[in-house]
PDB file as gemmi writes it, atoms N, CA and C in Angstrom:
CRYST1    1.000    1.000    1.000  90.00  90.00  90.00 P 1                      
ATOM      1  N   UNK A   1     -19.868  20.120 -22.262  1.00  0.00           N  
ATOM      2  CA  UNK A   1     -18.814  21.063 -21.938  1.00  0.00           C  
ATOM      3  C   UNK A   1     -18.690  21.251 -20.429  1.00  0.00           C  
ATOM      4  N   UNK A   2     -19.881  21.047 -19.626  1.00  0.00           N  
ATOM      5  CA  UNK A   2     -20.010  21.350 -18.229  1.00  0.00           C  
ATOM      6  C   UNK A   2     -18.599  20.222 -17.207  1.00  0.00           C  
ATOM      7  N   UNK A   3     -19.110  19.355 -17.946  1.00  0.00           N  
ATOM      8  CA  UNK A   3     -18.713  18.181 -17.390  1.00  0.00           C  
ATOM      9  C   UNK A   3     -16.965  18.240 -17.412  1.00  0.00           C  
ATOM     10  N   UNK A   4     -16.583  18.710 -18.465  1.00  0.00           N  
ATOM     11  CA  UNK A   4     -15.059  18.912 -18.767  1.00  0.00           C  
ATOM     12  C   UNK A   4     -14.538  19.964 -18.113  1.00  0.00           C  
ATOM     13  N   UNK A   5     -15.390  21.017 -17.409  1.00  0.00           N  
ATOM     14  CA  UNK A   5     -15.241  22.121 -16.843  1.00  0.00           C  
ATOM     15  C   UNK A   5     -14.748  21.622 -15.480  1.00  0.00           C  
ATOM     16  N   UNK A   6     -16.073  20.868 -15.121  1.00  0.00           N  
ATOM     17  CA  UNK A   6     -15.642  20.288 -13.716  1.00  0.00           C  
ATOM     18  C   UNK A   6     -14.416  19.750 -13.651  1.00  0.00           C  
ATOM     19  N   UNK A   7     -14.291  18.375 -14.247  1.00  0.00           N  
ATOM     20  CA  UNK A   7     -13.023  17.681 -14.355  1.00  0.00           C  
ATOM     21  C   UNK A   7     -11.797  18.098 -14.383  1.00  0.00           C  
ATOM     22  N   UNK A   8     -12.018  19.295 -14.995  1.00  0.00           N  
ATOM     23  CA  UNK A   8      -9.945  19.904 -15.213  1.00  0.00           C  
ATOM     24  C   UNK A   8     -10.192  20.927 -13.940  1.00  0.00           C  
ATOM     25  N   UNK A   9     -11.261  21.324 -13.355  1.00  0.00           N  
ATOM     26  CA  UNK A   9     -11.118  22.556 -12.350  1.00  0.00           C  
ATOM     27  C   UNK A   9     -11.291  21.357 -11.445  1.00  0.00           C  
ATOM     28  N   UNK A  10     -11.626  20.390 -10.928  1.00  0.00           N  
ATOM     29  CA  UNK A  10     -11.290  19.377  -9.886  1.00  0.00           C  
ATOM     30  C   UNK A  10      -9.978  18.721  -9.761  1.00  0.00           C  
ATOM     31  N   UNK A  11      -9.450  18.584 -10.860  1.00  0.00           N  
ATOM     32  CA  UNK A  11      -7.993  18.137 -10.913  1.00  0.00           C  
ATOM     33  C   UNK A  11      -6.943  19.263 -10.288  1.00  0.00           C  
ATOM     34  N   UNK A  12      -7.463  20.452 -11.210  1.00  0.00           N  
ATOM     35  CA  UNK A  12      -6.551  21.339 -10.850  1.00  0.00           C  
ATOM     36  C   UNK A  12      -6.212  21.876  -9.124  1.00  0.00           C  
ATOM     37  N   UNK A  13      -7.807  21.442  -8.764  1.00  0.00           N  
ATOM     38  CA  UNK A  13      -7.899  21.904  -7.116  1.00  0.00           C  
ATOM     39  C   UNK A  13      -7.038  20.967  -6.386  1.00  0.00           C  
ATOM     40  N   UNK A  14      -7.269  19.611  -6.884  1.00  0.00           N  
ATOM     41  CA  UNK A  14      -6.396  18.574  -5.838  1.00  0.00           C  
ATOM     42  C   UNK A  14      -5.111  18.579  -6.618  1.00  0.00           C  
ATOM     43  N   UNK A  15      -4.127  19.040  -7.356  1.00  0.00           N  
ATOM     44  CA  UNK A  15      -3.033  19.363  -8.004  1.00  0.00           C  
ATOM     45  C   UNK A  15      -2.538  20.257  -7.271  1.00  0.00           C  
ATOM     46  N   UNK A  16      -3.325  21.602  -6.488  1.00  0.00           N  
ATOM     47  CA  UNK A  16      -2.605  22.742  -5.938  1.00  0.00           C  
ATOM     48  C   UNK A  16      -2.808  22.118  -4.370  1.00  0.00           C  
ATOM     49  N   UNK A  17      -3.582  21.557  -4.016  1.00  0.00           N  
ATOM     50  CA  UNK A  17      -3.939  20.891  -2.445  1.00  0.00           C  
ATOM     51  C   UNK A  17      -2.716  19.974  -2.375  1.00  0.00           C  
ATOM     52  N   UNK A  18      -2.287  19.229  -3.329  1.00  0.00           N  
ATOM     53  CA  UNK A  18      -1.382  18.110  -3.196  1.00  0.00           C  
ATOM     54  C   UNK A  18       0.103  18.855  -3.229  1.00  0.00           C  
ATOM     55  N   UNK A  19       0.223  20.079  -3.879  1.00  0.00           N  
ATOM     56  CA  UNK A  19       1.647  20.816  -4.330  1.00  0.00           C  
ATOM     57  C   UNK A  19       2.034  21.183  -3.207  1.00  0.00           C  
ATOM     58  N   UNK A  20       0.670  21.951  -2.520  1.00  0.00           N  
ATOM     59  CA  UNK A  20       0.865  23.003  -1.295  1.00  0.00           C  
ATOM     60  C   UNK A  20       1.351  22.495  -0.450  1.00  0.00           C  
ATOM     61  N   UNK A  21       1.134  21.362   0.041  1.00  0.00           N  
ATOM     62  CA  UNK A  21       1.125  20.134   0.771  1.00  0.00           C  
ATOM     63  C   UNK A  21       3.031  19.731   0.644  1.00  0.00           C  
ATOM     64  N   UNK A  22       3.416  19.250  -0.321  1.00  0.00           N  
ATOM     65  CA  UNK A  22       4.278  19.011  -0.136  1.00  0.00           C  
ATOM     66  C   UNK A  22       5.641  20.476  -0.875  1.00  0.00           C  
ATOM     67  N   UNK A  23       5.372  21.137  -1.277  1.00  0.00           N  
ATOM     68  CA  UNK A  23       6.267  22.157  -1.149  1.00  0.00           C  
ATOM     69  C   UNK A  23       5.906  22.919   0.031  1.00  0.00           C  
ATOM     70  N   UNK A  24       5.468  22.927   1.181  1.00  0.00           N  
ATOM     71  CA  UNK A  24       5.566  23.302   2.670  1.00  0.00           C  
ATOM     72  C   UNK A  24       6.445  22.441   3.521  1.00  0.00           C  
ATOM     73  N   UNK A  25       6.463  20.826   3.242  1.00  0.00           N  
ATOM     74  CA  UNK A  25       6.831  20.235   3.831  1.00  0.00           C  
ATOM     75  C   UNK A  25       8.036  19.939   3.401  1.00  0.00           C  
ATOM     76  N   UNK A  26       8.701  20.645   2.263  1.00  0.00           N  
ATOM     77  CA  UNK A  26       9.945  20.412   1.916  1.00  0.00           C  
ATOM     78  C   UNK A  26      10.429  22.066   2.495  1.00  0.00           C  
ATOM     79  N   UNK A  27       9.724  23.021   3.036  1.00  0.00           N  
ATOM     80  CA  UNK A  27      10.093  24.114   2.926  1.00  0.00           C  
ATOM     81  C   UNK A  27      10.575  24.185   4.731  1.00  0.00           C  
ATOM     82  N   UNK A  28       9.593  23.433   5.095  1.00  0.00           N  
ATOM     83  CA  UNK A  28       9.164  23.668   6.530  1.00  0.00           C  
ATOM     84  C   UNK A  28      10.163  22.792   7.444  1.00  0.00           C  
ATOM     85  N   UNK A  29      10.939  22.385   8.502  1.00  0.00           N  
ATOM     86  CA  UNK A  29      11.230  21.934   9.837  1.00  0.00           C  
ATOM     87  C   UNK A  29      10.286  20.929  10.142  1.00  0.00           C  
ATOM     88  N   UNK A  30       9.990  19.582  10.180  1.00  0.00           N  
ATOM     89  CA  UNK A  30       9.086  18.694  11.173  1.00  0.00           C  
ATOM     90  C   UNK A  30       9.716  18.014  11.834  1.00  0.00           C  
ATOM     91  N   UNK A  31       9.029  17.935  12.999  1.00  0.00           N  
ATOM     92  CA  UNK A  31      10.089  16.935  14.162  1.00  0.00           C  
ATOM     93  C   UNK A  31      10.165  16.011  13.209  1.00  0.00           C  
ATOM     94  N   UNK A  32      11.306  15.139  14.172  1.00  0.00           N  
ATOM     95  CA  UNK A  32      11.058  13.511  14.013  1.00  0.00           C  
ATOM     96  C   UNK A  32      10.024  12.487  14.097  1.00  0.00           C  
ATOM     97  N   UNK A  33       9.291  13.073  15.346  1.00  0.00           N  
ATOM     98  CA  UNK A  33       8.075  12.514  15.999  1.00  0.00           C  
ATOM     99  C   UNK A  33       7.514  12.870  14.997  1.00  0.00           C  
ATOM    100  N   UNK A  34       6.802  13.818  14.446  1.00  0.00           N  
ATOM    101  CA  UNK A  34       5.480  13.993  13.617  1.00  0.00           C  
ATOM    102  C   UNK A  34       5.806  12.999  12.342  1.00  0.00           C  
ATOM    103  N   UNK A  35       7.026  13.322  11.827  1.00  0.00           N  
ATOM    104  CA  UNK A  35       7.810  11.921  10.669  1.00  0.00           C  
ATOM    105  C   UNK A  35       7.114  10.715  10.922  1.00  0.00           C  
ATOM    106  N   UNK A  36       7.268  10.599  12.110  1.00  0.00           N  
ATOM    107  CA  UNK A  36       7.513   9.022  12.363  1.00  0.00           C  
ATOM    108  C   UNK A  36       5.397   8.530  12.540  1.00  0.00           C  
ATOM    109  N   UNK A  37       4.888   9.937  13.001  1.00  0.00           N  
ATOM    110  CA  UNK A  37       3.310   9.568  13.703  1.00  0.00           C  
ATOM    111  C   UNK A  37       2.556   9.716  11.970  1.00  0.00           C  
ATOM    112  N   UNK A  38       2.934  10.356  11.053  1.00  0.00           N  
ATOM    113  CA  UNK A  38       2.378  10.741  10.172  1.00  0.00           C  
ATOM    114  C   UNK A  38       2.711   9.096   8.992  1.00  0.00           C  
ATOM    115  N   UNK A  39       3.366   8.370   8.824  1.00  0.00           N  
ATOM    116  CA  UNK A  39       3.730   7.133   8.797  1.00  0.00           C  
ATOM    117  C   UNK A  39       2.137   6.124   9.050  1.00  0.00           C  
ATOM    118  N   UNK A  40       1.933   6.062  10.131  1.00  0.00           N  
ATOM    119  CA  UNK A  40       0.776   6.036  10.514  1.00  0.00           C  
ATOM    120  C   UNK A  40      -0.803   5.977  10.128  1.00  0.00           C  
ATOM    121  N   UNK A  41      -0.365   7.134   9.242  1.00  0.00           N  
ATOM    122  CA  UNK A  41      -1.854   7.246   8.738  1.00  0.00           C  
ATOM    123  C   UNK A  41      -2.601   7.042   7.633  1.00  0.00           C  
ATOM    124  N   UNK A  42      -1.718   6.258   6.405  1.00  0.00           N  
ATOM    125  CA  UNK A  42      -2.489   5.797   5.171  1.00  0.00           C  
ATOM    126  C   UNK A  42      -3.185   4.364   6.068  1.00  0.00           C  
ATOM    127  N   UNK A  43      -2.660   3.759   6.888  1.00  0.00           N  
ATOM    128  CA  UNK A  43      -2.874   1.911   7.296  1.00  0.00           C  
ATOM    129  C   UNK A  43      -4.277   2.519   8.090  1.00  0.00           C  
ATOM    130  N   UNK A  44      -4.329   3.519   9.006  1.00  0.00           N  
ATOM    131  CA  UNK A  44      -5.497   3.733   9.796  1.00  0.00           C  
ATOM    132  C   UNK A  44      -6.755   4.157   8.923  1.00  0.00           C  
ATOM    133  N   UNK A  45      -6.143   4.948   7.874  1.00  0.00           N  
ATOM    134  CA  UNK A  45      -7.327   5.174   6.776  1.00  0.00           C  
ATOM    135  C   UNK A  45      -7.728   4.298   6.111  1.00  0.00           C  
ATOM    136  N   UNK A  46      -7.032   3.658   6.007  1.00  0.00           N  
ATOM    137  CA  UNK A  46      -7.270   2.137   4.898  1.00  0.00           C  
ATOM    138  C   UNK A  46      -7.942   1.926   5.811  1.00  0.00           C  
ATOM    139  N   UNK A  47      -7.686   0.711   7.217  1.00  0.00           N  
ATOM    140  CA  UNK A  47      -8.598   0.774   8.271  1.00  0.00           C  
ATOM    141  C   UNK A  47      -9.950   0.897   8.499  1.00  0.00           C  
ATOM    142  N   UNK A  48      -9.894   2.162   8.149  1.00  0.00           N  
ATOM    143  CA  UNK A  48     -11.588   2.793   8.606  1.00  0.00           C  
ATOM    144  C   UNK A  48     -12.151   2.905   7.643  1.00  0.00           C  
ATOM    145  N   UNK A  49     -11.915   2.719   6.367  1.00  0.00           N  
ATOM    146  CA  UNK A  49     -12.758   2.459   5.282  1.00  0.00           C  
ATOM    147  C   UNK A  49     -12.916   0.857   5.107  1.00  0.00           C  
ATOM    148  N   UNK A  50     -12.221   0.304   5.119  1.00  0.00           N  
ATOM    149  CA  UNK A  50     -12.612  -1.379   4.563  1.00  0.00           C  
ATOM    150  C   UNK A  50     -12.915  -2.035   6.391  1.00  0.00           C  
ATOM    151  N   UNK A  51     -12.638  -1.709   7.413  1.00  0.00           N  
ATOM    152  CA  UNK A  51     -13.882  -2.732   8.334  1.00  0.00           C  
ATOM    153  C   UNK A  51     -15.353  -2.445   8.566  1.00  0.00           C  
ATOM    154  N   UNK A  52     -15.461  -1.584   8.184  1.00  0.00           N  
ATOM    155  CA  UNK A  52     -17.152  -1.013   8.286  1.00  0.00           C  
ATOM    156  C   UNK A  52     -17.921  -2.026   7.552  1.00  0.00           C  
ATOM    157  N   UNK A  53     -16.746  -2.015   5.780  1.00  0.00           N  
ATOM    158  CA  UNK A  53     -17.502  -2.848   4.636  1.00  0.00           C  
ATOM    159  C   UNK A  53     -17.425  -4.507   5.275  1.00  0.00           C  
ATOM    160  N   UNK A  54     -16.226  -4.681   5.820  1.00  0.00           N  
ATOM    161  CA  UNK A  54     -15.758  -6.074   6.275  1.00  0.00           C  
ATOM    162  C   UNK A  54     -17.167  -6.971   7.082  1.00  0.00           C  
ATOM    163  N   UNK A  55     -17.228  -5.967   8.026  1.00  0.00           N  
ATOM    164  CA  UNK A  55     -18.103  -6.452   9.334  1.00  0.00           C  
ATOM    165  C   UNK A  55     -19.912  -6.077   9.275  1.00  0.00           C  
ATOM    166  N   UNK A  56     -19.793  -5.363   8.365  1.00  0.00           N  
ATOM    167  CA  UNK A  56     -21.295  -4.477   8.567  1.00  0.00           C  
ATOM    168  C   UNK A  56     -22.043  -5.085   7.325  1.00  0.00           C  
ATOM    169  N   UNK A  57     -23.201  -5.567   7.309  1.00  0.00           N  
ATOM    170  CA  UNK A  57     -23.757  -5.580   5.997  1.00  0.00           C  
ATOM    171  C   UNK A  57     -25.449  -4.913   6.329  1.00  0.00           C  
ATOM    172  N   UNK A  58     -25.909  -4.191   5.394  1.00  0.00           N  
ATOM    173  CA  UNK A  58     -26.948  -3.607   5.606  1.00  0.00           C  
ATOM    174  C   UNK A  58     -27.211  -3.186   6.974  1.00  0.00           C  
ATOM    175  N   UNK A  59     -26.516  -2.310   7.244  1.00  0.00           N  
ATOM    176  CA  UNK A  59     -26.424  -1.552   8.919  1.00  0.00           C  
ATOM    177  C   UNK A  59     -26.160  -2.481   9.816  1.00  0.00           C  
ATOM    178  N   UNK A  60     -26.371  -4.138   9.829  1.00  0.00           N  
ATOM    179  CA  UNK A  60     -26.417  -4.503  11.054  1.00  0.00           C  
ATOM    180  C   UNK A  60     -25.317  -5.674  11.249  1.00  0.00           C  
ATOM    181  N   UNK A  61     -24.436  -5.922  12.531  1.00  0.00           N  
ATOM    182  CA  UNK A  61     -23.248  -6.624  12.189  1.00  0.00           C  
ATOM    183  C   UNK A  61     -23.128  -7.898  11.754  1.00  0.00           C  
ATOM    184  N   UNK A  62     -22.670  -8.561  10.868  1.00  0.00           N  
ATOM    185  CA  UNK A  62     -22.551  -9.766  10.334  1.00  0.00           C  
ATOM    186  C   UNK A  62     -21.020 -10.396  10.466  1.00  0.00           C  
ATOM    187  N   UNK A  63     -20.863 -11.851  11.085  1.00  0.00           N  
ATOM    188  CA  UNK A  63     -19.858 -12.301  12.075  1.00  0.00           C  
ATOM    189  C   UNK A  63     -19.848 -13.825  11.017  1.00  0.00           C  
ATOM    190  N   UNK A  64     -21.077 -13.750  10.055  1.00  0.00           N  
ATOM    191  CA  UNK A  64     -20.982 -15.699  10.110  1.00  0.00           C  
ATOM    192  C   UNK A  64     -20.464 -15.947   8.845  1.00  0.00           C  
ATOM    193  N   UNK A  65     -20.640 -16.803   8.513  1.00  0.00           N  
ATOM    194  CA  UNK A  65     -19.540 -17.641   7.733  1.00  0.00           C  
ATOM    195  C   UNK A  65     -20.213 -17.228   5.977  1.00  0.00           C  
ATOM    196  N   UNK A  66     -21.548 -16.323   6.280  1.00  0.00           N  
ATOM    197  CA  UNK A  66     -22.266 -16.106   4.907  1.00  0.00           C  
ATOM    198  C   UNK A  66     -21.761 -14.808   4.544  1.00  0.00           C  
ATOM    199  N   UNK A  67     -20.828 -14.151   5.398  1.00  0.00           N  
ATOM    200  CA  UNK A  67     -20.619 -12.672   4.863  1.00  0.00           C  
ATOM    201  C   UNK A  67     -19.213 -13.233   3.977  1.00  0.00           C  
ATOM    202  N   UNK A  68     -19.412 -12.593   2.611  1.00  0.00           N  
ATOM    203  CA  UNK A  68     -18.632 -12.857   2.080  1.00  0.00           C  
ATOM    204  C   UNK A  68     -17.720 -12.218   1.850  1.00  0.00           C  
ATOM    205  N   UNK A  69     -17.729 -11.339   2.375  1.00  0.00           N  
ATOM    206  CA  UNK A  69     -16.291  -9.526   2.219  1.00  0.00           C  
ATOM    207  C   UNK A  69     -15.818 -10.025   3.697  1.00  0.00           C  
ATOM    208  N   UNK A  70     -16.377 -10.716   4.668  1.00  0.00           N  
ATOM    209  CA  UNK A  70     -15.382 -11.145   5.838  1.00  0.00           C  
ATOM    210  C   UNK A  70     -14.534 -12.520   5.453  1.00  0.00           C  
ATOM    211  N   UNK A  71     -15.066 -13.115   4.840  1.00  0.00           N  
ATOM    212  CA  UNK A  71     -14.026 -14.389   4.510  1.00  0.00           C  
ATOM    213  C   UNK A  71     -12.945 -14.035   3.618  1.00  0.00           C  
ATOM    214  N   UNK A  72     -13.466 -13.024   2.659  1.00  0.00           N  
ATOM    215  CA  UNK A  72     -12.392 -13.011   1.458  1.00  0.00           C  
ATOM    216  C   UNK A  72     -11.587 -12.032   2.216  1.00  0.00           C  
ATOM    217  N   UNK A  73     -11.999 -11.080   3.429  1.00  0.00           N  
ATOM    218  CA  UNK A  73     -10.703 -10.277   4.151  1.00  0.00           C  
ATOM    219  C   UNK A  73      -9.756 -11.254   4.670  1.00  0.00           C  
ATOM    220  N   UNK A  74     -10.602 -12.279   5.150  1.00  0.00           N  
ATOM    221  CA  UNK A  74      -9.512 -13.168   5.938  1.00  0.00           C  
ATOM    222  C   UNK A  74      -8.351 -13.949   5.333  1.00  0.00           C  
ATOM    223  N   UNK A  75      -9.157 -13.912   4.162  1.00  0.00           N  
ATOM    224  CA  UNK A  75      -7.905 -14.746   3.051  1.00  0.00           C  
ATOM    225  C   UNK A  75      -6.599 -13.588   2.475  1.00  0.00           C  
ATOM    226  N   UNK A  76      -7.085 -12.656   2.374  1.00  0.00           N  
ATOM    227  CA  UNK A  76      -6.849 -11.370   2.421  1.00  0.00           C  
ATOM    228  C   UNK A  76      -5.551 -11.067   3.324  1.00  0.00           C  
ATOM    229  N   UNK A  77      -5.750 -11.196   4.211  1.00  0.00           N  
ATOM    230  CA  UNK A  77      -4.941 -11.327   5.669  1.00  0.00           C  
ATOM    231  C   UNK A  77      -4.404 -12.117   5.938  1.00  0.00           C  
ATOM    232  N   UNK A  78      -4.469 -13.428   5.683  1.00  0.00           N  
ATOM    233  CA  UNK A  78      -3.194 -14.907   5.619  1.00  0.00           C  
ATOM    234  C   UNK A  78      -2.443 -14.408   4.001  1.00  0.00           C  
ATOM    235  N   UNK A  79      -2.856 -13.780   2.817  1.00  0.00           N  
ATOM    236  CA  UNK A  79      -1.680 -13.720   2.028  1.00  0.00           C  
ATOM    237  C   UNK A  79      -1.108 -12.446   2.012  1.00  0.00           C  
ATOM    238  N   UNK A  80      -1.559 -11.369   2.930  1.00  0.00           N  
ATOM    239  CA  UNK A  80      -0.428 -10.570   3.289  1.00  0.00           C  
ATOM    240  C   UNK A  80       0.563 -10.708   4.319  1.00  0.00           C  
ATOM    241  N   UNK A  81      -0.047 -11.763   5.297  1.00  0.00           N  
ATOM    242  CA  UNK A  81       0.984 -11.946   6.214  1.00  0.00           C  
ATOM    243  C   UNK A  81       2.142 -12.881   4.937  1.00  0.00           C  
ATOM    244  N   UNK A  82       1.723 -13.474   4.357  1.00  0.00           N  
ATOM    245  CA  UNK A  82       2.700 -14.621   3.740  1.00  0.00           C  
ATOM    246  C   UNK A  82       3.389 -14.403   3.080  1.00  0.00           C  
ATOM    247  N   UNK A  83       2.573 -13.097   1.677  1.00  0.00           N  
ATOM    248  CA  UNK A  83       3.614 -12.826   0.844  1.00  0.00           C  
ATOM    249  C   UNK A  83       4.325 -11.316   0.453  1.00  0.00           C  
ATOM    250  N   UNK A  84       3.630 -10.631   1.443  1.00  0.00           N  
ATOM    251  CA  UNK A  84       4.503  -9.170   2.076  1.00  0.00           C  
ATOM    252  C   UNK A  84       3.952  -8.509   0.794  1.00  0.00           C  
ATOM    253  N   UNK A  85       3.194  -8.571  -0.050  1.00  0.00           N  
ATOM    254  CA  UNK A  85       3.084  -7.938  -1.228  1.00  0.00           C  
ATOM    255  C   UNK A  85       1.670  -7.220  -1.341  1.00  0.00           C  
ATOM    256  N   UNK A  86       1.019  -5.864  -1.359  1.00  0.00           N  
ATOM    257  CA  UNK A  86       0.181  -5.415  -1.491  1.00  0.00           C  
ATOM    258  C   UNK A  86      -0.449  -5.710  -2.628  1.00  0.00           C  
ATOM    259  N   UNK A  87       0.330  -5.834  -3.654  1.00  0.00           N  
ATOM    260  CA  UNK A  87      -0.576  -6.034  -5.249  1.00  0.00           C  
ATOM    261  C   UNK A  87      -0.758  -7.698  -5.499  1.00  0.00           C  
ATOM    262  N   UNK A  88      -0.018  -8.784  -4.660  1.00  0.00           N  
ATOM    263  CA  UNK A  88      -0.483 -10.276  -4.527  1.00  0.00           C  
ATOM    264  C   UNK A  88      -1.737 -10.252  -3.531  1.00  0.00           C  
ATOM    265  N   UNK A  89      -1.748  -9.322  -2.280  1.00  0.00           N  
ATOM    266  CA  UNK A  89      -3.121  -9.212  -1.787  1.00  0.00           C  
ATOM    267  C   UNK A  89      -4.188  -9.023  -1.786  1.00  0.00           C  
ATOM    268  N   UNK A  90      -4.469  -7.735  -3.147  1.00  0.00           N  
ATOM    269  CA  UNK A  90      -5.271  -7.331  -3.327  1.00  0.00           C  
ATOM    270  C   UNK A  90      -6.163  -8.129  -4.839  1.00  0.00           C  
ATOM    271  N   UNK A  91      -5.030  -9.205  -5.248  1.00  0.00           N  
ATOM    272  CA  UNK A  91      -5.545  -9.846  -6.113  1.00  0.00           C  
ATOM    273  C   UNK A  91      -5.898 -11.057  -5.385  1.00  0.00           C  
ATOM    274  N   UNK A  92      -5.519 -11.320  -4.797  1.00  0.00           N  
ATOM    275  CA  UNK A  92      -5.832 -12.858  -3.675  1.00  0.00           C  
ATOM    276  C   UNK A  92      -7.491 -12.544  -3.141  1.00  0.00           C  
ATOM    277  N   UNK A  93      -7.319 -10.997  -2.935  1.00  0.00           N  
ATOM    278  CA  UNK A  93      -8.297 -10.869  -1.801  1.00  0.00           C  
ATOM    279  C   UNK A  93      -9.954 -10.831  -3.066  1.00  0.00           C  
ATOM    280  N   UNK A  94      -9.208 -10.332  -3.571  1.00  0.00           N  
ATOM    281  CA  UNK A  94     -10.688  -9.712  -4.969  1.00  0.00           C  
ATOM    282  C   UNK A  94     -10.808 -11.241  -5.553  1.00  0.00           C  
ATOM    283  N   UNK A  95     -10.022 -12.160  -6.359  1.00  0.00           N  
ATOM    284  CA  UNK A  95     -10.389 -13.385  -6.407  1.00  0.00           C  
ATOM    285  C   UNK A  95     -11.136 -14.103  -5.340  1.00  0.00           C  
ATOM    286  N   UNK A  96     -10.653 -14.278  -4.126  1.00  0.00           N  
ATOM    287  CA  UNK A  96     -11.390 -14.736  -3.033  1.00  0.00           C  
ATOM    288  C   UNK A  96     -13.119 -14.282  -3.243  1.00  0.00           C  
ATOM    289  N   UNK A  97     -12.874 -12.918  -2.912  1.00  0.00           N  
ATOM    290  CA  UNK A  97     -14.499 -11.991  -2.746  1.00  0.00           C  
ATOM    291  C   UNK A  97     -15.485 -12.882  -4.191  1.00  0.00           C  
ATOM    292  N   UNK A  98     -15.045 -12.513  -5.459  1.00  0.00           N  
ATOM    293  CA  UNK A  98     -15.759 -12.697  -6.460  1.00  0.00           C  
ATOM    294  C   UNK A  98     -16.117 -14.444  -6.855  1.00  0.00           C  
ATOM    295  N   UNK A  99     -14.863 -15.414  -6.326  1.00  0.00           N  
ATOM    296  CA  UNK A  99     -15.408 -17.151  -5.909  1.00  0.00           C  
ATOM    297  C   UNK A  99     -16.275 -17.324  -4.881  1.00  0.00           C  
ATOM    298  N   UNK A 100     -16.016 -16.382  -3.822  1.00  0.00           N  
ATOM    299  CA  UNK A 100     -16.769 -17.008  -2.523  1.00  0.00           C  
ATOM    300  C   UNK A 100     -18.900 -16.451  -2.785  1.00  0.00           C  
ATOM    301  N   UNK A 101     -18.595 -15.126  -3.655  1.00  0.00           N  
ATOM    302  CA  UNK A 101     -19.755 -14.440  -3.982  1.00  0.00           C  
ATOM    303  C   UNK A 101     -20.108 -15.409  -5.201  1.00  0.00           C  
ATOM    304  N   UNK A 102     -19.589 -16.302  -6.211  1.00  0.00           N  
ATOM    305  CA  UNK A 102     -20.144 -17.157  -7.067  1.00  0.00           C  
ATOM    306  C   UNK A 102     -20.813 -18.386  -6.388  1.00  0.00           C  
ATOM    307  N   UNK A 103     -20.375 -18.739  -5.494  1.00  0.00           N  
ATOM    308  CA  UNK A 103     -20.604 -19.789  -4.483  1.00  0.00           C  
ATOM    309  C   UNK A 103     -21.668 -20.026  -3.481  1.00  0.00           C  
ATOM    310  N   UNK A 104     -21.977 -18.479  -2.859  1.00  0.00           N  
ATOM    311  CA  UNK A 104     -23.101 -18.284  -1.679  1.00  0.00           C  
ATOM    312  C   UNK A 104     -24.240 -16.976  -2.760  1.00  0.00           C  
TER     313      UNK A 104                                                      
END                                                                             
C-alpha cells in the first residue's frame, strides 16, 4: 500500500509543478528574448547528461577506440546529422551501443 501511496502523491506533485508552470506562462507576459533563450535548454540538458556517460568511464577519461558509448555516440551523430530524425537516432545509436558492446 506504501508504495502506491508514494506513486500517486509523486505524480500528483509533478502534475501540479508541471500545471503551475505552464498556466503562469500562459497567464504571464515573457519577452521575446527569454522565448527564444528558454528554446535552449532541453539540447543543453540533454548535453550534460549524456557527455559525462559519453567520455567518462569509471571516473577517469576514456578517448580510445574501446569506449563503446563514444563510438556508438559518434554513429549517433552522423545519423542525426543525416536523417534529421530523433527516433531514427536514438535507434541507430542504441543498435550501434548494444553491436559494438557484443563485439568488445
Amino acid at each position: 500500500m506504501n508504495i502506491w501511496l508514494v506513486m500517486l502523491l509523486g505524480g500528483l506533485i509533478t502534475f501540479a509543478i508541471r500545471f503551475s508552470l505552464i498556466y503562469l506562462f500562459g497567464r504571464l507576459h515573457i519577452p521575446e528574448t527569454v522565448r527564444q533563450a528558454l528554446r535552449y535548454v532541453p539540447p543543453a540538458v540533454l548535453s550534460a547528461i549524456t557527455f559525462p556517460e559519453l567520455f567518462f568511464h569509471e571516473g577517469t577519461l576514456n578517448m580510445s577506440f574501446e569506449n563503446t558509448r563514444l563510438l556508438a555516440g559518434l554513429v549517433a551523430i552522423l545519423v542525426a546529422w543525416v536523417s534529421r530524425s530523433t527516433l531514427v537516432t536514438i535507434i541507430a545509436g542504441m543498435l550501434a551501443l548494444f553491436v559494438l558492446q557484443w563485439f568488445f
